[in-house]
Backbone as numpy.savetxt, mean C-alpha at the origin, in Angstrom:
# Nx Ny Nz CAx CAy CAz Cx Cy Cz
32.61 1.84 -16.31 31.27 2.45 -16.31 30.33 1.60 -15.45
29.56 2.24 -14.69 28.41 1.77 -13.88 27.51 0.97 -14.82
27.17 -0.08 -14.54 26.24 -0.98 -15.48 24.72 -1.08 -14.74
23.74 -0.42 -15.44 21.91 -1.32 -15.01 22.12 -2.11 -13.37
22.88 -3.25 -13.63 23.07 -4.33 -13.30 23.33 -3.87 -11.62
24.61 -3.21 -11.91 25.48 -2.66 -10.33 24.32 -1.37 -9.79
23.60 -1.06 -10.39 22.85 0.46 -9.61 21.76 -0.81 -9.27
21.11 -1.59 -10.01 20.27 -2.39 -9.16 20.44 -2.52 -7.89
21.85 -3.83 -7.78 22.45 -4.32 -6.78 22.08 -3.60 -6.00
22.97 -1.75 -5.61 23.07 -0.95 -5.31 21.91 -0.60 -4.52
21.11 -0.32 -4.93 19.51 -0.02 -5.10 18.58 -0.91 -3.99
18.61 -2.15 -4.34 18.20 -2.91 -3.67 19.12 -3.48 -2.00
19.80 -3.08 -1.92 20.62 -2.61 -0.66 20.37 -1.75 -0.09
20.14 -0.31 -0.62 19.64 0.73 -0.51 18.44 0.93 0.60
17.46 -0.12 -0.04 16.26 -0.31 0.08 16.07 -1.15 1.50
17.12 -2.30 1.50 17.11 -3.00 2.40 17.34 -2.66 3.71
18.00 -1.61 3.92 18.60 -1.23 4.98 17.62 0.18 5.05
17.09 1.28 4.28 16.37 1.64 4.14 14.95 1.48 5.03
14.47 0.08 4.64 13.04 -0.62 5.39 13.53 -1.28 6.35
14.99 -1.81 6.43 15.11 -3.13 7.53 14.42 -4.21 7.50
14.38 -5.01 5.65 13.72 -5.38 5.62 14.03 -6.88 5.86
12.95 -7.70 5.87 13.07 -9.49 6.69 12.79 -10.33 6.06
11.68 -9.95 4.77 11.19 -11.01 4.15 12.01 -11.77 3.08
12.50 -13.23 3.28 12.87 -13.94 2.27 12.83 -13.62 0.94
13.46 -13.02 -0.07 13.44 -12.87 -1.69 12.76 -11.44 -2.27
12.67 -10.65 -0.91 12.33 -9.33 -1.16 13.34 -8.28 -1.57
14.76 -7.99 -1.22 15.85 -8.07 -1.40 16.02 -8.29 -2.85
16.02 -9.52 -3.19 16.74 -10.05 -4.33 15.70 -9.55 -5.64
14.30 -9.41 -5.12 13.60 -8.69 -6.31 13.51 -7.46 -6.47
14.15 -6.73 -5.81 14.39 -5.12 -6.05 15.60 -5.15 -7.10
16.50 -6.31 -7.02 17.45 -6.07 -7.40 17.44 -6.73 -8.67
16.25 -7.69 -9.30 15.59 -8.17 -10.17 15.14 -7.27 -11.16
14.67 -6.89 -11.31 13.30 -5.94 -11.40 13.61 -4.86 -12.17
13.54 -4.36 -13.66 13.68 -3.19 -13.84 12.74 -1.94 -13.79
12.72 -1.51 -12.65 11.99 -0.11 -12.49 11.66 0.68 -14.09
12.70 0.95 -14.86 12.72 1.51 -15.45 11.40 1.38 -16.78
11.09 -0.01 -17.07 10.42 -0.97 -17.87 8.89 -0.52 -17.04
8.55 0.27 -15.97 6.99 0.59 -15.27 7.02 1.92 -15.61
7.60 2.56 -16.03 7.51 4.13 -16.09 7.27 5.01 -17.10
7.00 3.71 -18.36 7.04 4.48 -19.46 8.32 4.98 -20.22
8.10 5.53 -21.57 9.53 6.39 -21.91 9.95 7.40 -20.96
11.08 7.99 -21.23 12.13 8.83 -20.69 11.40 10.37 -21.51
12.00 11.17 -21.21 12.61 11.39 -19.88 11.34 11.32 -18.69
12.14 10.98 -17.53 10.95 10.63 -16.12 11.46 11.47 -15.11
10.10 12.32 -14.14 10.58 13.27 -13.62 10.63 12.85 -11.95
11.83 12.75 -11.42 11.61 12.65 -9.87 11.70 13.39 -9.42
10.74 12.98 -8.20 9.99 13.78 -7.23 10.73 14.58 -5.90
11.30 16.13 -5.57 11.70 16.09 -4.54 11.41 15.64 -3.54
12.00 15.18 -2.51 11.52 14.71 -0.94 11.07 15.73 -0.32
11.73 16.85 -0.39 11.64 18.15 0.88 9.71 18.83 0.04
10.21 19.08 -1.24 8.66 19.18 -1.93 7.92 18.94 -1.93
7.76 17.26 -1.51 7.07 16.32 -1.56 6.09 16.67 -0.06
7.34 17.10 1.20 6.84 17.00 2.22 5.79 18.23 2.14
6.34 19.07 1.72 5.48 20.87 1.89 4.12 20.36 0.74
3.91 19.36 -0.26 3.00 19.58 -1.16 1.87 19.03 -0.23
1.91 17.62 0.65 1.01 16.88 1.52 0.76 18.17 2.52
1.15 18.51 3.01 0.36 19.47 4.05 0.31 21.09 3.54
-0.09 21.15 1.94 -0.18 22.54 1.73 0.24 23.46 1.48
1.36 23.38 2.07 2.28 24.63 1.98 2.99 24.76 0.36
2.61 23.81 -0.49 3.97 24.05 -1.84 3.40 23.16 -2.96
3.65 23.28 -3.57 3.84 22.28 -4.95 4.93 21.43 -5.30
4.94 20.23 -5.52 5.27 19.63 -5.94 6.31 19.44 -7.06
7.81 19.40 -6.80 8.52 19.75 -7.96 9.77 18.73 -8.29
9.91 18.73 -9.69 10.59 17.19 -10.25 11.80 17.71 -10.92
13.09 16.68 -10.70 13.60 16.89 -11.55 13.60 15.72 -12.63
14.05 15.93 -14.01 13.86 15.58 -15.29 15.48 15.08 -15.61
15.03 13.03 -15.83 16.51 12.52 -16.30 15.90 11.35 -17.61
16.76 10.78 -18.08 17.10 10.29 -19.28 17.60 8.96 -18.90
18.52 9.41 -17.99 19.40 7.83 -17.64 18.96 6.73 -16.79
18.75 5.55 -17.23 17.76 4.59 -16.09 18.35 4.50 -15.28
19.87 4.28 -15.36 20.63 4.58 -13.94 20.29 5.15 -12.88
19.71 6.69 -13.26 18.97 7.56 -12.40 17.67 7.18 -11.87
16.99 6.36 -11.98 15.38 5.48 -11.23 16.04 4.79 -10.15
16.89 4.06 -10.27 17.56 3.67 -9.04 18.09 4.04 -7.92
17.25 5.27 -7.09 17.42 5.86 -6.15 16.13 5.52 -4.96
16.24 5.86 -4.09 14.97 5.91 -3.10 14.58 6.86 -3.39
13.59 7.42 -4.48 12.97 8.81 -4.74 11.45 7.72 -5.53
10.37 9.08 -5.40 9.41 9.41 -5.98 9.56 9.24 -7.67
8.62 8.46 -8.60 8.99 9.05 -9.63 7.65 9.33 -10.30
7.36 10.35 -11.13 5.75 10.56 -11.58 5.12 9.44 -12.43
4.25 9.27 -12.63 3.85 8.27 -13.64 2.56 9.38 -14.61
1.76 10.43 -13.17 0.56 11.46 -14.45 0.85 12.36 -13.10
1.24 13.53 -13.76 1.35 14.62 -13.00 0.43 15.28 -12.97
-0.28 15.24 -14.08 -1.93 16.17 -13.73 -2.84 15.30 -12.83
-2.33 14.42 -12.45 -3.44 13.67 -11.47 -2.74 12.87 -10.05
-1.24 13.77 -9.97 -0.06 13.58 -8.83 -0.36 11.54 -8.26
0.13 11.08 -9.23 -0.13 9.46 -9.48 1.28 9.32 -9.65
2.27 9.08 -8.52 3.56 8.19 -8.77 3.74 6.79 -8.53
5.20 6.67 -9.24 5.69 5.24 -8.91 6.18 5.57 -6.92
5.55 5.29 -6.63 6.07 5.92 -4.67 7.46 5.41 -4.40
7.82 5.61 -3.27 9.54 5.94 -3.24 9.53 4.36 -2.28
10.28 3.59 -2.98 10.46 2.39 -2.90 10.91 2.11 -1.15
11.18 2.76 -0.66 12.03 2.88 1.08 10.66 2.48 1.93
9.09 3.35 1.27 8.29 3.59 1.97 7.49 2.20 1.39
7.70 1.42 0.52 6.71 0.65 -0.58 6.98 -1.10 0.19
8.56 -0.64 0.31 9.34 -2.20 0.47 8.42 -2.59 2.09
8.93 -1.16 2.80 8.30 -1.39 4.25 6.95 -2.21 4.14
6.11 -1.98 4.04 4.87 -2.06 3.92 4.81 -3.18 3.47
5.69 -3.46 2.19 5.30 -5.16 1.63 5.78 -6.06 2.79
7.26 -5.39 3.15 7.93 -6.53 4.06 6.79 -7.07 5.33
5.81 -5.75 5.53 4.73 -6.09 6.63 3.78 -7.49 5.98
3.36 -7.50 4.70 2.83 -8.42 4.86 3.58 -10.13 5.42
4.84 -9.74 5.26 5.41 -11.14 5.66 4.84 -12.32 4.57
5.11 -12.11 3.33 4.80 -12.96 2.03 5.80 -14.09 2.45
5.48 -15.20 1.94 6.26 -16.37 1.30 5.85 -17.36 -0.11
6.71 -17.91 -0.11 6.08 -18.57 -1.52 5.06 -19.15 -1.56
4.20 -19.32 -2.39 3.44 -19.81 -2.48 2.08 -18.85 -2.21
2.14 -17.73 -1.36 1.20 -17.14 -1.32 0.07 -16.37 -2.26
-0.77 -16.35 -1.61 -2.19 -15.62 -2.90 -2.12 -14.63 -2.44
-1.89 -12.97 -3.21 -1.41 -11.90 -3.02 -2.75 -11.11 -3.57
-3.21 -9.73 -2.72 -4.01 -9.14 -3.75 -3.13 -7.64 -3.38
-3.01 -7.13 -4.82 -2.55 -5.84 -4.61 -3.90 -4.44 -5.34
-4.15 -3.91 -4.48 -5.07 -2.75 -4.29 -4.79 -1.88 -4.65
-4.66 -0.54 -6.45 -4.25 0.48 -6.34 -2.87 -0.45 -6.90
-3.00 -0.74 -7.92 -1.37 -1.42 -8.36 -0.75 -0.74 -9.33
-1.63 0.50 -10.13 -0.86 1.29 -10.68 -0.15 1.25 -12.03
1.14 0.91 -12.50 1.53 0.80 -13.50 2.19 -1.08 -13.31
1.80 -1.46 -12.14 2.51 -2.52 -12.05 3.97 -3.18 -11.40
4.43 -2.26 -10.98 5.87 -2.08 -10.57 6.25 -2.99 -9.10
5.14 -2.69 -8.14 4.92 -3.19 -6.87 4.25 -4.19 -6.97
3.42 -4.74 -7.98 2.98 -5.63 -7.99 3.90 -6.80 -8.78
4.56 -6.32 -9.55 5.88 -7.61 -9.80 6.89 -7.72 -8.94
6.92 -7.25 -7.49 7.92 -7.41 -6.42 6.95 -8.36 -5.64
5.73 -8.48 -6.01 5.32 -9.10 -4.99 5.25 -10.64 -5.48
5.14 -10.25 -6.89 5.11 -11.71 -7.49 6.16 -12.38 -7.54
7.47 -11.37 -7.72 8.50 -12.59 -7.51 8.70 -13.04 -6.03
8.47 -12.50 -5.05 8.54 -13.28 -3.59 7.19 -14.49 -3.77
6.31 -14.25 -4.04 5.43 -15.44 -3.75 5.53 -16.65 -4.80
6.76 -16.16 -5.82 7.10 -17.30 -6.80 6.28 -18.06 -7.43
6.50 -19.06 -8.68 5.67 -19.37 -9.72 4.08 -20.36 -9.09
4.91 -20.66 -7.87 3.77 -21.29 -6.95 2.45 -20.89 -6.05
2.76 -19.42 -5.92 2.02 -18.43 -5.96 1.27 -18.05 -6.74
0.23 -16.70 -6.42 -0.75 -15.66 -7.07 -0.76 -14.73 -6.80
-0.69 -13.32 -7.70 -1.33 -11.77 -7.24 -2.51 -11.84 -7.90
-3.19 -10.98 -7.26 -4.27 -10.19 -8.30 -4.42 -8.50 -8.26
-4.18 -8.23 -9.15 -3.79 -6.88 -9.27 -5.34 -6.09 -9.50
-5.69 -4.70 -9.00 -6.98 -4.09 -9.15 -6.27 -2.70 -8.87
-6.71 -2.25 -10.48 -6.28 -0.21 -10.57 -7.24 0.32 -11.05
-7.82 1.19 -10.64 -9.35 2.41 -10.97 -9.07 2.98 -12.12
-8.01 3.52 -12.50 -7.93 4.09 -13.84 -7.39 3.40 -14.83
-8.31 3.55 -15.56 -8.24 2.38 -16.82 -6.98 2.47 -17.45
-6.52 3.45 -17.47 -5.00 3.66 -18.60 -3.54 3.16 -17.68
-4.21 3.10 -16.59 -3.21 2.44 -15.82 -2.82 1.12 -15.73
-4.33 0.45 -15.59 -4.63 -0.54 -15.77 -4.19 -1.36 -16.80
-4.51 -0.70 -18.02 -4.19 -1.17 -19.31 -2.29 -1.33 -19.20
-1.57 -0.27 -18.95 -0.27 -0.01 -19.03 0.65 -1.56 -18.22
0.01 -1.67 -17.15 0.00 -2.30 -15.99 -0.11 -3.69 -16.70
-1.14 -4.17 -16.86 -1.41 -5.62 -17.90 -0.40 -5.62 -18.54
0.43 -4.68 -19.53 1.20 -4.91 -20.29 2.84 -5.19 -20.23
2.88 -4.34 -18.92 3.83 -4.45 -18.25 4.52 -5.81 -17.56
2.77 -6.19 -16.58 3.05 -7.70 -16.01 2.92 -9.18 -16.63
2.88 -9.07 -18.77 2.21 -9.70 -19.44 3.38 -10.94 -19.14
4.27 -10.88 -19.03 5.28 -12.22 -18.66 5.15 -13.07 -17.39
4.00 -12.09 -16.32 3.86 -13.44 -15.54 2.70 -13.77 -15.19
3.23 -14.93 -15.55 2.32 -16.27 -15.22 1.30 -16.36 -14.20
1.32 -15.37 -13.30 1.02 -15.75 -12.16 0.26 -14.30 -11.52
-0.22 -13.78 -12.17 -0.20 -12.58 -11.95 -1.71 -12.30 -13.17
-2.58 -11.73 -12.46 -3.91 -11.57 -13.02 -4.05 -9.84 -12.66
-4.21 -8.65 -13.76 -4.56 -7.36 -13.69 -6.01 -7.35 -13.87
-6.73 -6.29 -13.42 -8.29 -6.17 -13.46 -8.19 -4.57 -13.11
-8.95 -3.91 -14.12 -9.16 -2.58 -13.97 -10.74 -2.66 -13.77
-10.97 -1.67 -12.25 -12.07 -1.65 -11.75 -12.10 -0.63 -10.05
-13.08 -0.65 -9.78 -13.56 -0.19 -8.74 -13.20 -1.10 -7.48
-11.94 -1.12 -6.25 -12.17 -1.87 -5.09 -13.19 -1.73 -4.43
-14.10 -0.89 -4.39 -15.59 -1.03 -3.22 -16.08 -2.38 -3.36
-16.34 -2.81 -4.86 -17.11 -4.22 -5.20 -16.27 -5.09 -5.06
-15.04 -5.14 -5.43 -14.23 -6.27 -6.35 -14.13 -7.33 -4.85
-14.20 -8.31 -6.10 -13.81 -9.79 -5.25 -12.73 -10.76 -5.41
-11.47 -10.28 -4.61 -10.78 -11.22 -5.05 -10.57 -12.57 -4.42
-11.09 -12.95 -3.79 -11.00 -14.37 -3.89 -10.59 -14.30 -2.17
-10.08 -15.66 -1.85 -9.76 -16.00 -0.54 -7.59 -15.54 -0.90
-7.77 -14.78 0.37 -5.99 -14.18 0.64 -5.05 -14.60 1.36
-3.87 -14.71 0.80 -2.99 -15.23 2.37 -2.42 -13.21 2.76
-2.71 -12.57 1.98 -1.98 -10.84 1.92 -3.10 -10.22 1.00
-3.35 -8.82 1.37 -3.72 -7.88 1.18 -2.90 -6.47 1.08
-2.57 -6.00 -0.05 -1.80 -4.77 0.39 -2.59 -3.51 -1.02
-3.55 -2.30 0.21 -3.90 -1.87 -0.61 -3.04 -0.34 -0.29
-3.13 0.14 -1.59 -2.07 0.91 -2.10 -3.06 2.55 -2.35
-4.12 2.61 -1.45 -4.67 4.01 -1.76 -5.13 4.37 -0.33
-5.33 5.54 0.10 -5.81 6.06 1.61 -7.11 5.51 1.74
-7.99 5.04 2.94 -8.91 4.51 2.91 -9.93 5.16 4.41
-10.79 5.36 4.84 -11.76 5.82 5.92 -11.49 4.73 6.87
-11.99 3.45 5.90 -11.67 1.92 7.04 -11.39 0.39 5.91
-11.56 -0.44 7.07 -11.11 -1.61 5.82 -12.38 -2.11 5.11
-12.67 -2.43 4.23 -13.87 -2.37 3.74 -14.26 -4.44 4.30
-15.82 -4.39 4.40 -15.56 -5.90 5.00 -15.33 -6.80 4.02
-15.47 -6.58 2.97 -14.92 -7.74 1.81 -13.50 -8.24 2.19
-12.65 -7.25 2.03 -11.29 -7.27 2.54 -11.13 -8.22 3.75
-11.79 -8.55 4.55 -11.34 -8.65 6.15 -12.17 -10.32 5.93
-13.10 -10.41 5.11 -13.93 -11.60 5.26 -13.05 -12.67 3.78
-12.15 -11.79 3.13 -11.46 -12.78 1.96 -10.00 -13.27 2.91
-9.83 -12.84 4.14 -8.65 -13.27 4.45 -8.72 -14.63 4.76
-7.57 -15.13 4.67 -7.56 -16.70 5.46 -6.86 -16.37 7.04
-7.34 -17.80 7.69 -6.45 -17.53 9.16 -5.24 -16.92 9.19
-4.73 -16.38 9.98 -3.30 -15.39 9.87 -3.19 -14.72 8.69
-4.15 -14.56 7.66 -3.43 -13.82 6.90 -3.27 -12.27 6.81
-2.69 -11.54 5.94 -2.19 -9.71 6.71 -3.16 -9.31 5.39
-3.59 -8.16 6.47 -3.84 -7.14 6.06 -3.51 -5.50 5.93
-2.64 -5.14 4.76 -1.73 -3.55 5.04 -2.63 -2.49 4.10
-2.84 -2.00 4.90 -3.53 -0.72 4.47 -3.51 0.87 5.31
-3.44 2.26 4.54 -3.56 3.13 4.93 -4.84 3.98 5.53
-4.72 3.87 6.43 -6.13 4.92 7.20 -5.32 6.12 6.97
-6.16 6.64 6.42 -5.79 8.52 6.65 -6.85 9.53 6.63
-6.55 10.38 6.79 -7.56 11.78 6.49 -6.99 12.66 5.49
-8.27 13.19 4.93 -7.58 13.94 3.79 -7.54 15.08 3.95
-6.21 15.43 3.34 -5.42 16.34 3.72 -5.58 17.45 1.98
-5.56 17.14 0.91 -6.27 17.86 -0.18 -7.27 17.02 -0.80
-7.55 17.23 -2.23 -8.46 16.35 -2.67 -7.89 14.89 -3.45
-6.22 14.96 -3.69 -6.21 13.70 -3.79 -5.03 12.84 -2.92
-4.35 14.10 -1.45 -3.79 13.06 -1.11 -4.17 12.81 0.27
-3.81 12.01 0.99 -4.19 11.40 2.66 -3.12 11.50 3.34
-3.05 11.55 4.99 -2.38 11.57 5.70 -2.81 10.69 6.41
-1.92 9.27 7.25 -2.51 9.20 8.19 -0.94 7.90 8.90
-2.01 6.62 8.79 -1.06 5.43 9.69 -1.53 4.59 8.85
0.10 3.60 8.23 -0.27 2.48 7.59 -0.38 1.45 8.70
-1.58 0.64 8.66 -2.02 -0.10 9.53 -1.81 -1.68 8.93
-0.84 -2.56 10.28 -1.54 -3.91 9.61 -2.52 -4.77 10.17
-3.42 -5.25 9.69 -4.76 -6.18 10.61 -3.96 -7.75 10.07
-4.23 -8.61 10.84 -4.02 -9.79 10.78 -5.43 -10.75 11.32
-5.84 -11.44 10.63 -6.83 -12.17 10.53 -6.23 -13.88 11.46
-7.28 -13.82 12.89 -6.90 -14.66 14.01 -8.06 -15.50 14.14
-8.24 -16.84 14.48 -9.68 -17.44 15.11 -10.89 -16.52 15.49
-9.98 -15.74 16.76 -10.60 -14.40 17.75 -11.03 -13.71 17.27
-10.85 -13.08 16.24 -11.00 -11.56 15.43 -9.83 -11.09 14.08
-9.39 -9.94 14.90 -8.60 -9.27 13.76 -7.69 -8.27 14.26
-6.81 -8.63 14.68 -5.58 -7.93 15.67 -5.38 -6.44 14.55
-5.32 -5.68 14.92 -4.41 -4.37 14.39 -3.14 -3.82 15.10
-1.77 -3.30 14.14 -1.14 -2.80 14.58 -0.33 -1.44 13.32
-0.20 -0.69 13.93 0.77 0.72 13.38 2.28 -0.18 12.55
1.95 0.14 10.91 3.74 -0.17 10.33 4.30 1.02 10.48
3.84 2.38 9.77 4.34 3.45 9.59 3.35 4.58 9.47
3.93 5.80 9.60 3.24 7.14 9.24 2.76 6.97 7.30
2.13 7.59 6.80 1.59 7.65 5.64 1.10 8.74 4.94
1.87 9.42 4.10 1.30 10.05 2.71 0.87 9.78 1.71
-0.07 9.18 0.98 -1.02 8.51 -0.05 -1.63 9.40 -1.16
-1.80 9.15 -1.84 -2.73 9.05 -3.20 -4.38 8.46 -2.14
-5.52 9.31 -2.17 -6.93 8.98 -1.63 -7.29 8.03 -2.05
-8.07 6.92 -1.74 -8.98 6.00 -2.50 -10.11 6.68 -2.47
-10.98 8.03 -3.28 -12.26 8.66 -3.15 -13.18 7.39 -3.00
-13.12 6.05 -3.67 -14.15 5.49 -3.57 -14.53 4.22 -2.74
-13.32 4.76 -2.05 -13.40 3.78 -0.42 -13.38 4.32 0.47
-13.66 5.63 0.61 -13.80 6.77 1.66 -15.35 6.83 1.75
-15.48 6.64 3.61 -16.91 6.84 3.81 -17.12 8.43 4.30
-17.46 9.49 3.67 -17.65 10.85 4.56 -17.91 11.24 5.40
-18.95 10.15 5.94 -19.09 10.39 7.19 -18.16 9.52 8.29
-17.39 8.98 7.81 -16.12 8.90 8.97 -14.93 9.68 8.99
-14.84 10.96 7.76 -13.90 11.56 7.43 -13.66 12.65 8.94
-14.17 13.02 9.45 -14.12 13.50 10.56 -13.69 12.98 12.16
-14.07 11.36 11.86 -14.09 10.51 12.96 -12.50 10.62 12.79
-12.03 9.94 11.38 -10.42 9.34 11.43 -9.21 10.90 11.41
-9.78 12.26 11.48 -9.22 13.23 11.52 -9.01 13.41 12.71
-10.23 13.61 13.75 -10.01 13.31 15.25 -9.08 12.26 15.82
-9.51 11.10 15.23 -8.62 9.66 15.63 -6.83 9.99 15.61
-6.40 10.67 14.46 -5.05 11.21 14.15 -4.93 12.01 15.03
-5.53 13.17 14.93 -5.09 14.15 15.89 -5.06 14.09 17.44
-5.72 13.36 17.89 -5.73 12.23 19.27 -4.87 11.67 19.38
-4.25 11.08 18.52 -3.20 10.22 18.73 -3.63 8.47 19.17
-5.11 8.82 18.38 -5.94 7.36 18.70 -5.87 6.46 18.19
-4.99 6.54 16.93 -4.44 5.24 16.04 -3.48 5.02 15.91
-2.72 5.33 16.80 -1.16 4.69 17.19 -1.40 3.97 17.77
-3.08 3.44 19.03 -3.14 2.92 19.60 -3.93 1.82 19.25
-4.19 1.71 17.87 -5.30 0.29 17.55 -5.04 -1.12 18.38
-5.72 -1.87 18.53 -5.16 -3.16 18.84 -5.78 -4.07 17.88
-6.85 -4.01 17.53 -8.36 -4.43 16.91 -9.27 -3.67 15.94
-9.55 -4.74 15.26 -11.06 -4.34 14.82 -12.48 -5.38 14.80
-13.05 -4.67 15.52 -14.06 -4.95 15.40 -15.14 -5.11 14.46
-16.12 -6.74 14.41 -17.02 -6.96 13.43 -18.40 -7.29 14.41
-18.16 -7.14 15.99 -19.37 -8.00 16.38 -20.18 -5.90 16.98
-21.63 -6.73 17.31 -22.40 -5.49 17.45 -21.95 -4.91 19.08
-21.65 -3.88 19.22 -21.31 -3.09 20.40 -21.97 -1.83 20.47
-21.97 -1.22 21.56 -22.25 0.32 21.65 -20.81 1.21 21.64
-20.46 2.24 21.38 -19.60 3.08 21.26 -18.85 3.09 22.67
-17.94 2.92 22.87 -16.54 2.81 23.77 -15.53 3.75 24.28
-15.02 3.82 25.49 -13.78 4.75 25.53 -12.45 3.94 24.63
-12.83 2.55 24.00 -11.64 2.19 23.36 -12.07 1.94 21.68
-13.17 2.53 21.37 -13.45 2.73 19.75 -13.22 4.33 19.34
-11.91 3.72 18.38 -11.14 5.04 18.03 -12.32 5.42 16.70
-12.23 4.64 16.38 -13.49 5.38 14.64 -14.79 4.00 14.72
-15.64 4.50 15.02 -17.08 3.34 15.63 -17.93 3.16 13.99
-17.93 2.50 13.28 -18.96 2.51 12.32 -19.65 1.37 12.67
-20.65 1.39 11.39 -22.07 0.29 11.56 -21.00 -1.58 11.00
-19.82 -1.05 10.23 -19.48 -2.06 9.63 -18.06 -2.55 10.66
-17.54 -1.85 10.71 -16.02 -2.05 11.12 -16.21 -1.16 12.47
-15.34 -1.25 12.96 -14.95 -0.39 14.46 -13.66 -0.80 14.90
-12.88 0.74 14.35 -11.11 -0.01 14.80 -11.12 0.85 16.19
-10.28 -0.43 17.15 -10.24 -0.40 18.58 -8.94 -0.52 19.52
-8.46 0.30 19.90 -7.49 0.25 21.15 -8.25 -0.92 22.00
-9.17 -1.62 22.21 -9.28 -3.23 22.73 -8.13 -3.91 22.55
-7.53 -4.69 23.21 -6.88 -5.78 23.02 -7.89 -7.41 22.21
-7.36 -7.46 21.19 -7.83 -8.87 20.65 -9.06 -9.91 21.45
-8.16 -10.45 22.82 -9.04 -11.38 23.40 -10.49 -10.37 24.18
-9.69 -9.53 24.27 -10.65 -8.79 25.19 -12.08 -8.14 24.14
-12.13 -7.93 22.57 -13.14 -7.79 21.98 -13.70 -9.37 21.65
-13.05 -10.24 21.66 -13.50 -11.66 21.30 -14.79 -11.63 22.03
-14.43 -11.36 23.25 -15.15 -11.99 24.62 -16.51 -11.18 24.73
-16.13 -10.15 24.33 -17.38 -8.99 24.93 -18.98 -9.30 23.69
């Protein structure tokens, strides 16, 4: 008989080859880790892929199938966590990528954005090890709560249910926020340390709670704040990190094909550009090259 143990293994291989992923002990905590222990009781419903695709752009609803066996979480699938409010555990292929972008190592101070039931945020804690920090921040309180309870064994690892517009977490070596966003908010960009990453989704919204767009990573330099494209992105919205009036800018920006081309973002004062893909008063992400916004 297949044991927990071997579908982990399994799983976390899966995953690896899946993301192509690089980072030291990322690997070994998929294969750590019981998924099953973030999801609540059984039975848990996963999410079709092909469904999944038609529900983000409209065309369909969203449809699950219903298992019992934890064996069965150990797939690269979707799994629900509140279906009346389409809030999953996200499909680990698309989750790992994104972490592997921050390029964690031990010791690092982690903030995870939108952490949910907790699941992604104990992958991150075991790569940055007991010498390390996360700080975890989820908007809905019952999540939040679930989440605390979930991550109550480590040490190292601080939950806070609240609003990201305000929250302060501290100085970062990683940032990985986990909801669709307009832009990076400047708290975010001013808690980084030198080199440290920043992964987050720009998207446009596509219904009222999910986004389409490009997971973006910024990296924090002397110069500025380099940007580059990890992956395409289907999200859960952050409503309360969405500015409306850029909701139009970053719809254009997509459909342009203007944020495949970020290089930068901009914090110093400019006038509007043939290389400012979305121009705000705070941020301005830019097809500039790095040295070349330093200078100007």
């Amino acid at each position: 008989m297949t044991t927990l143990e071997d579908c982990r293994a399994f799983y976390a291989q899966e995953i690896r080859f899946a993301a192509n992923l690089t980072t030291p002990g990322l690997v070994e905590a998929f294969a750590r880790l019981p998924r099953e222990k973030f999801l609540g009781p059984p039975p848990w419903l996963i999410g079709s892929a092909a469904a999944r695709a038609l529900s983000v752009v409209g065309m369909g609803q969203m449809s699950y199938v219903s298992v019992e066996d934890p064996r069965d979480v150990y797939h690269n699938v979707v799994i629900s966590l509140d279906r009346a409010k389409d809030i999953n555990n996200g499909q680990p292929g698309s989750l790992a990528l994104w972490i592997d972008a921050l390029a964690l190592k031990p010791g690092d101070c982690a903030f995870h954005l939108g952490c949910g039931a907790g699941y992604y945020t104990a992958i991150l804690a075991e790569v940055v090890g007991t010498g390390g920090s996360v700080v975890g921040l989820e908007l809905d309180p019952g999540l939040a709560a679930r989440a605390k309870e979930n991550l109550s064994g480590y040490a190292n690892v601080t939950v806070h249910a609240g609003d990201g517009a305000g929250f302060d977490p501290g100085l970062c070596d990683a940032i990985f926020v986990n909801c669709g966003v307009t832009h990076p908010q400047a708290i975010w960009l001013e808690r980084l340390r030198d080199t440290a990453r920043l992964v987050m989704p720009l998207t446009m919204a596509i219904n009222p709670t999910i986004g389409q767009g490009i997971m973006t990573k910024i990296v924090h330099w002397r110069a500025g704040y380099s940007a580059e494209m990890v992956s395409p992105v289907a999200i859960f919205s952050g409503g309360n990190l969405r500015d409306p009036a850029l909701e139009p800018l970053m719809a254009n920006a997509l459909r342009s094909g203007g944020l495949l081309k970020l290089k930068s973002v901009r914090r110093d004062a400019h006038e509007p550009a043939d290389t400012c893909v979305v121009h705000a008063t705070e941020v301005c992400l830019s097809t500039a090259e790095l040295s070349a916004t330093a200078s100007s």
